[in-house]
C-alpha positions in Angstrom: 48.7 20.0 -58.1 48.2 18.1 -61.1 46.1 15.3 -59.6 43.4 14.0 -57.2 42.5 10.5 -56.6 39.5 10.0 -54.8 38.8 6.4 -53.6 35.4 5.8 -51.9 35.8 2.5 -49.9 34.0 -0.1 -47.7 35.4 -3.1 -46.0 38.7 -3.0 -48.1 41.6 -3.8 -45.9 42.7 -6.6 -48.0 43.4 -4.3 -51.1 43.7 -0.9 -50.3 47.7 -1.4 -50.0 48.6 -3.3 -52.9 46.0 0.0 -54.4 48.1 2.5 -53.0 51.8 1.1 -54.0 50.4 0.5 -57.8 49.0 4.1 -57.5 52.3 5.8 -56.1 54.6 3.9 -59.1 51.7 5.0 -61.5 52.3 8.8 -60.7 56.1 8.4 -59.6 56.6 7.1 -63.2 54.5 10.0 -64.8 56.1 12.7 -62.6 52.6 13.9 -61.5 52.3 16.2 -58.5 49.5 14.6 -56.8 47.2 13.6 -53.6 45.2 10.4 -53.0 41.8 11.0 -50.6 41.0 7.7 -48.9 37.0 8.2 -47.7 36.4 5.8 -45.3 32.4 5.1 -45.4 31.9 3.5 -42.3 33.9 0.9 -42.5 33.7 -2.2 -40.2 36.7 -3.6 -40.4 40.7 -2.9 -40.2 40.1 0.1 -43.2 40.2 2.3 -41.8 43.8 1.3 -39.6 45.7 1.0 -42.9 44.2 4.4 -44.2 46.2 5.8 -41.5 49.3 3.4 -41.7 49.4 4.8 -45.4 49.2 8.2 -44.8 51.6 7.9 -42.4 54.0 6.7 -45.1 53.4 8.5 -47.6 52.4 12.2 -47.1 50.3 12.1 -50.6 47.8 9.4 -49.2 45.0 11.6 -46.9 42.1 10.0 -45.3 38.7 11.1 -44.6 36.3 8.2 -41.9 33.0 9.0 -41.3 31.6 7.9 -38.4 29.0 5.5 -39.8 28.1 4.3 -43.4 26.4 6.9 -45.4 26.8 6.0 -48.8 29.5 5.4 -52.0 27.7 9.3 -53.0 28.3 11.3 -49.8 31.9 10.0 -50.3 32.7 10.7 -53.5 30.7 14.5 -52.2 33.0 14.3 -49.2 36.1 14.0 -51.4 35.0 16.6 -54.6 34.9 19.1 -51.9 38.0 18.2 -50.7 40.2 17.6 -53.9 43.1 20.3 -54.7 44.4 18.4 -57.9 43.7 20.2 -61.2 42.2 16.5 -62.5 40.1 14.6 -60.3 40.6 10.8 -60.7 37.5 8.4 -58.9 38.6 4.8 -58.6 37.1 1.6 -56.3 39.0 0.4 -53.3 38.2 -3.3 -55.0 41.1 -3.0 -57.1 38.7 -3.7 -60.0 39.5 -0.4 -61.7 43.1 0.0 -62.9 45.4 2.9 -62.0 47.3 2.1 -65.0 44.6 3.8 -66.9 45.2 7.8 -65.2 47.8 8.8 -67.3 45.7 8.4 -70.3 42.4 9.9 -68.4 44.4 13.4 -67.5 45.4 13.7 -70.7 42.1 13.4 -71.9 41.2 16.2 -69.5 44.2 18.3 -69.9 44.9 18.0 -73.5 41.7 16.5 -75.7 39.8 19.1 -73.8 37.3 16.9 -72.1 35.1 18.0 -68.7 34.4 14.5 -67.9 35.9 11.5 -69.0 34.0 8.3 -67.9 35.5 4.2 -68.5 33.6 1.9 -70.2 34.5 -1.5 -68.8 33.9 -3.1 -72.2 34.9 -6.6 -71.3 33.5 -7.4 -67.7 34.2 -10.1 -65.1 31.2 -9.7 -63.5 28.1 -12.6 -63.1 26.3 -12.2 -66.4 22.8 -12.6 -64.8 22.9 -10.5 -62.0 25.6 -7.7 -63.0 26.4 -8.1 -66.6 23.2 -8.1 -67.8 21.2 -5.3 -65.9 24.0 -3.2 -65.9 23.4 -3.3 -70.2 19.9 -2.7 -70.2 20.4 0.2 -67.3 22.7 1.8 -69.4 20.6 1.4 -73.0 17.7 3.1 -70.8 19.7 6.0 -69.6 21.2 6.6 -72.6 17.9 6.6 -74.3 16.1 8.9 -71.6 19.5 11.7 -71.2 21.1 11.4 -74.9 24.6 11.3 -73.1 26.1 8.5 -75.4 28.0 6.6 -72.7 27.8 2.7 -72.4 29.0 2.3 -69.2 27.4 5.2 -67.1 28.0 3.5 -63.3 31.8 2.8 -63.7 33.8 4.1 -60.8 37.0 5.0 -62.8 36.4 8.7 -64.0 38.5 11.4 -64.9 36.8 15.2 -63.9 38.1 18.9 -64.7 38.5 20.4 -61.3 35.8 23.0 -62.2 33.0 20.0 -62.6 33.2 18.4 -59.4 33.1 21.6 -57.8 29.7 22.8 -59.4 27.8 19.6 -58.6 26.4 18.2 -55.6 25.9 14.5 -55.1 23.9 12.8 -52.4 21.4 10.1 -52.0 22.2 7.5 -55.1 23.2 10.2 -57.2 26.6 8.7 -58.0 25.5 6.6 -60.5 24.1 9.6 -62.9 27.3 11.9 -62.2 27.5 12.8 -66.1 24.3 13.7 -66.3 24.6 16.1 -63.0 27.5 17.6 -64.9 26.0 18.2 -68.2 22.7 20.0 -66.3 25.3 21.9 -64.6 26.8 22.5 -68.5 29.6 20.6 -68.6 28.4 19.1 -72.3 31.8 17.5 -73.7 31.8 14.2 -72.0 33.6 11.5 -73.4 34.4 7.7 -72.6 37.5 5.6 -72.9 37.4 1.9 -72.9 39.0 0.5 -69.8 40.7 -2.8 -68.2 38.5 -4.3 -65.9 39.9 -6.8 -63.4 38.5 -9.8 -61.2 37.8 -8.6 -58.2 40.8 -9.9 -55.5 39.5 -9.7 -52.5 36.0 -9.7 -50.6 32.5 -9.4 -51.8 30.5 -6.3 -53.6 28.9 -4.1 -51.7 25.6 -3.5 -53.6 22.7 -5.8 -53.6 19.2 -6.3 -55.3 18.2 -2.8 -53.5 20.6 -1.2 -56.6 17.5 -2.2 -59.0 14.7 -0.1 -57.2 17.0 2.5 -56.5 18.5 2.8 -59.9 14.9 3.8 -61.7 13.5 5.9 -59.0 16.8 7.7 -58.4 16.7 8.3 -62.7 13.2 9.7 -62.1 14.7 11.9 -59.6 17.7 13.3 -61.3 15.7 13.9 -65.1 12.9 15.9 -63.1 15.5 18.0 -61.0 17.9 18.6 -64.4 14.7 19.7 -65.9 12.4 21.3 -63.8 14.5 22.3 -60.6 14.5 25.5 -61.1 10.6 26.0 -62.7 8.5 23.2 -61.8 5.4 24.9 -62.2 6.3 24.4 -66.2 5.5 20.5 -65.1 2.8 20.8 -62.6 1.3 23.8 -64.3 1.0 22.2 -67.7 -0.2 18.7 -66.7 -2.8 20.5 -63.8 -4.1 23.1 -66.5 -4.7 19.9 -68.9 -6.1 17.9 -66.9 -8.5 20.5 -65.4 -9.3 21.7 -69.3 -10.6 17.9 -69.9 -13.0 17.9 -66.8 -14.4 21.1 -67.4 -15.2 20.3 -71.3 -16.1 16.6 -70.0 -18.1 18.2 -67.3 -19.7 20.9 -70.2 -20.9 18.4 -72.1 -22.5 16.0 -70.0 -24.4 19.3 -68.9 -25.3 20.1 -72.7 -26.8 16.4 -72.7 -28.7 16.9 -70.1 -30.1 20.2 -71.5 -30.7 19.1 -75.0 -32.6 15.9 -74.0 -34.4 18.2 -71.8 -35.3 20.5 -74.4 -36.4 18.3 -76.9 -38.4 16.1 -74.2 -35.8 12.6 -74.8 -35.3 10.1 -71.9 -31.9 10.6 -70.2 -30.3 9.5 -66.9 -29.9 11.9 -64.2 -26.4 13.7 -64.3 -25.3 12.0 -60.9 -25.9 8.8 -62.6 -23.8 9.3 -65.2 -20.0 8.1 -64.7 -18.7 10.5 -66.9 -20.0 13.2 -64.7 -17.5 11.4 -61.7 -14.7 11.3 -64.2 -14.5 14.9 -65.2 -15.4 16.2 -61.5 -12.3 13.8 -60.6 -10.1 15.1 -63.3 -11.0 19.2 -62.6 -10.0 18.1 -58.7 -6.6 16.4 -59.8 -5.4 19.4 -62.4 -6.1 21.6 -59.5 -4.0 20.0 -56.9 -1.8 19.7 -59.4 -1.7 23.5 -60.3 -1.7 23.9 -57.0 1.3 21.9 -56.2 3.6 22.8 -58.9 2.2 27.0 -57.7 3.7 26.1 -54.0 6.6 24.0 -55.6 7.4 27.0 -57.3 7.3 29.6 -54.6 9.6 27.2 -52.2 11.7 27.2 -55.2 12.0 30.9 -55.7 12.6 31.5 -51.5 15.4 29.2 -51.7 18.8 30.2 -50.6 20.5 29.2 -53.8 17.9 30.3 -56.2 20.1 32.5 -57.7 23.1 30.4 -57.6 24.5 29.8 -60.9 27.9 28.5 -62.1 30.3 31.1 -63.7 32.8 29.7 -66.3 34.9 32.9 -66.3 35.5 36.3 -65.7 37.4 39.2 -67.3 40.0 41.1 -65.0 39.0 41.3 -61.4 35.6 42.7 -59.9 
């Protein structure tokens, strides 16, 4: 099968047929083999009604409901695990990303020898102040923090080689760092293609102001797991063993003082009077729950079930 389209939707009765006839002339006039997962998060309307009118249809167009809404990530998970199609092909339900665009996104995958092609909705018909403009400096920031040169890292209309969605997992808010799951996983040759971006038709977006706590602490998240996921005593260790290192030589010399002025008969405050003695007694206490933290981070770690679970780009003959 040549190709998979996965469509993560919410509330789209309105558009998912006029979706799925401009998606079956789009492949019929490209002579792709090809299937098109609907995932139905929860939806509270009719959805989920003309997923199955479609399917019934059309063999091609597959459906997937969960039973409540978890999430545009544990859909597009839901459907990775599920695709067949040699190039996997994520679009919105909104009708906001253009199908028009897959024949030029599989050959970017089949033929320019991409791993993940992302779209770059370069001109935008979004609200300026509450979309436009936080989706810019979002995008500046992850491109500063991950080096993956992309400008438009949350746009729904990817192209993937089979091989990457299968070797990364996606949950929680993940779906908006994708790209950078799949170049930890060492899928490095990303690329971007400018895009049409469309008004949307019908209904109302389905993220709110939550998206702008999220976004940071889910970037947190996803740089210390592509980082230290496998050895996070190489964080906790290093910061604990510093931070204990400056008490202890903080601690040293506010004993050395003492001694001196001792020694040589001077006037000086008791030790327990002195703040600094607090501050290095404080900072030996935090390097060593910090030591101790990344220690027992690490041994969860290494009694994992897939510690050991890597991702194999090829073999030679059979084994």
């Amino acid at each position: 099968m040549d190709i998979s389209v996965i469509v993560p939707l919410f509330n789209e009765e309105e558009s998912l047929p006029e979706l799925a006839d401009w998606i079956e002339r789009v492949m019929a006039e490209n002579k792709f083999s090809y299937e098109v997962l609907f995932i139905d998060d929860g939806s509270k309307d009719n959805s989920w009604e003309v997923v199955k009118k479609l399917s019934a249809k059309n063999p091609m167009f597959k459906g997937i409901s969960f039973q409540r809404n978890y999430g545009k990530a544990a859909a597009l998970h839901t459907g990775f695990e599920a695709a067949k199609g040699d190039v996997v092909i994520t679009m919105d339900a909104d009708l906001q990303d253009s199908p028009d665009e897959i024949p030029e996104l599989y050959k970017m995958i089949t033929k320019d020898g991409y791993d993940l092609v992302s779209g770059w909705k370069k001109k935008r018909y979004d609200p300026f102040f509450s979309k436009n403009l936080p989706s810019k400096f979002y995008n500046w920031t992850v491109r500063r923090m991950t080096r993956i040169k992309l400008h438009d890292m949350n746009c729904g209309l990817k192209a993937y080689r089979k091989r990457v969605v299968k070797s990364i997992e996606v949950y929680g808010d993940m779906h908006r760092f994708i790209p950078v799951l799949a170049k930890w996983a060492g899928f490095k040759n990303i690329g971007e293609k400018v895009v049409k971006h469309q008004e949307r038709k019908y209904g109302v977006t389905k993220f709110g102001l939550e998206r702008f706590i999220r976004g940071p602490l889910d970037l947190l998240s996803v740089m210390f797991i592509s980082r230290f996921g496998r050895r996070p005593m190489h964080l906790f260790g290093i910061m604990g063993t510093i931070m204990f290192i400056l008490g202890f030589f903080a601690a040293l010399w506010v004993g050395i003082s003492k001694l001196y002025a001792v020694q040589h008969g001077l006037h000086i405050r008791l030790v327990t009077d002195n703040p600094y003695f607090y501050i290095a007694l404080t900072s030996m206490i935090i390097g060593t729950q910090l030591f101790l933290a990344g220690f027992l981070a690490d041994l969860t770690s290494r009694n994992s079930a897939d510690r050991n679970k890597y991702q194999i780009a090829e073999k030679t003959n059979e084994f």
